[in-house]
C-alpha positions, 0 to 999 in steps of 0.5 A: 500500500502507497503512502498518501501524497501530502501537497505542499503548503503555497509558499508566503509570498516575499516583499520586492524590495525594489517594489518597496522603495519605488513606492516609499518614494513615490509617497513621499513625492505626493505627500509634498504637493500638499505643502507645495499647494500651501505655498501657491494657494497662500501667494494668491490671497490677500496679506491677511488671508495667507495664514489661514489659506495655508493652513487649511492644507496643512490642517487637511493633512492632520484631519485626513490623517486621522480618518484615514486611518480609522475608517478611511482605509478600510471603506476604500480597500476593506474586504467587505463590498457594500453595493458597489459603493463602499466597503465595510468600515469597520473591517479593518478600522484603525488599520486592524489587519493591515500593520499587523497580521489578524486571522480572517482579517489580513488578506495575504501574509507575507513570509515574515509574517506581515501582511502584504499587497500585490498592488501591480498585479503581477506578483509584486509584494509590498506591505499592506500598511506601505499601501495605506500611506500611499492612498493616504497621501492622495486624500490629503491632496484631494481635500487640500486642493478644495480649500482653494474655491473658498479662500477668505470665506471660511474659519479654519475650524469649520474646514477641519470639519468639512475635511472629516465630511467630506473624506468620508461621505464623497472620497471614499466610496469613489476611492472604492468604487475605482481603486478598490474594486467598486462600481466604476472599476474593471471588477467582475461586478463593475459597470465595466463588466455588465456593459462590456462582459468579463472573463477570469473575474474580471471586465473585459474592457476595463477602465483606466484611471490615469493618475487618479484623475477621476477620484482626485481632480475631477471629485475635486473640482466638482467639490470645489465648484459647489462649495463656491456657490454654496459660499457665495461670495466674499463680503468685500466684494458684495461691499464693493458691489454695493458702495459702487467700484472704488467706494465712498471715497469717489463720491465724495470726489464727485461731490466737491467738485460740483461744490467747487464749480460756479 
C-alpha cells in the first residue's frame, strides 16, 4: 500500500524590495504637493488671508490623517463590498489587519509574517500598511486642493470639519468604487463588466484611471465648484458691489467738485 501524497503548503509570498522603495518614494513625492499647494494657494490671497489659506492644507493633512486611518482605509480597500459603493468600515478600522497580521482579517501574509499587497498585479509584494500611506497621501491632496474655491470665506475650524465630511461621505466610496474594486472599476461586478462582459473575474474592457484623475481632480473640482456657490461670495466684494467700484471715497470726489464749480 502507497503512502498518501501530502501537497505542499503555497509558499508566503516575499516583499520586492525594489517594489518597496519605488513606492516609499513615490509617497513621499505626493505627500509634498500638499505643502507645495500651501505655498501657491497662500501667494494668491490677500496679506491677511495667507495664514489661514495655508493652513487649511496643512490642517487637511492632520484631519485626513486621522480618518484615514480609522475608517478611511478600510471603506476604500476593506474586504467587505457594500453595493458597489463602499466597503465595510469597520473591517479593518484603525488599520486592524493591515500593520499587523489578524486571522480572517489580513488578506495575504507575507513570509515574515506581515501582511502584504500585490498592488501591480503581477506578483509584486509590498506591505499592506506601505499601501495605506500611499492612498493616504492622495486624500490629503484631494481635500487640500478644495480649500482653494473658498479662500477668505471660511474659519479654519469649520474646514477641519468639512475635511472629516467630506473624506468620508464623497472620497471614499469613489476611492472604492475605482481603486478598490467598486462600481466604476474593471471588477467582475463593475459597470465595466455588465456593459462590456468579463472573463477570469474580471471586465473585459476595463477602465483606466490615469493618475487618479477621476477620484482626485475631477471629485475635486466638482467639490470645489459647489462649495463656491454654496459660499457665495466674499463680503468685500458684495461691499464693493454695493458702495459702487472704488467706494465712498469717489463720491465724495464727485461731490466737491460740483461744490467747487460756479
Amino acid at each position: 500500500m502507497s503512502p498518501a501524497i501530502t501537497p505542499l503548503a503555497a509558499t508566503p509570498p516575499s516583499i520586492d524590495p525594489a517594489a518597496t522603495a519605488f513606492m516609499i518614494i513615490c509617497a513621499a513625492l505626493v505627500l509634498l504637493m500638499t505643502p507645495g499647494l500651501a505655498l501657491f494657494y497662500g501667494g494668491m490671497t490677500r496679506a491677511k488671508s495667507v495664514l489661514n489659506m495655508m493652513m487649511m492644507s496643512f490642517g487637511a493633512m492632520g484631519a485626513a490623517g486621522v480618518v484615514y486611518v480609522l475608517w478611511g482605509y478600510s471603506m476604500s480597500f476593506g474586504g467587505s463590498d457594500i453595493g458597489g459603493v463602499l466597503a465595510n468600515p469597520f473591517d479593518k478600522f484603525g488599520l486592524r489587519g493591515v500593520a499587523s497580521t489578524v486571522e480572517g482579517v489580513t488578506g495575504t501574509v507575507g513570509a515574515d509574517g506581515m501582511p502584504v499587497i500585490d498592488v501591480f498585479g503581477a506578483d509584486v509584494f509590498i506591505p499592506e500598511v506601505l499601501f495605506a500611506g500611499f492612498q493616504l497621501t492622495f486624500a490629503i491632496i484631494t481635500v487640500a486642493l478644495i480649500s482653494g474655491a473658498i479662500a477668505d470665506r471660511a474659519k479654519f475650524s469649520t474646514w477641519l470639519v468639512f475635511v472629516a465630511i467630506w473624506l468620508t461621505a464623497v472620497y471614499f466610496p469613489i476611492a472604492h468604487m475605482v481603486w478598490g474594486g467598486g462600481l466604476l472599476s474593471g471588477a467582475e461586478r463593475s459597470v465595466a463588466s455588465w456593459m462590456f462582459g468579463s472573463s477570469n473575474g474580471a471586465a473585459d474592457v476595463a477602465p483606466i484611471d490615469f493618475a487618479g484623475g477621476t477620484v482626485v481632480h475631477i471629485n475635486a473640482g466638482m467639490a470645489g465648484l459647489v462649495l463656491a456657490v454654496v459660499a457665495g461670495r466674499r463680503r468685500r466684494d458684495l461691499d464693493r458691489r454695493r458702495r459702487g467700484a472704488h467706494g465712498d471715497r469717489s463720491r465724495r470726489l464727485r461731490h466737491d467738485d460740483r461744490t467747487r464749480d460756479p
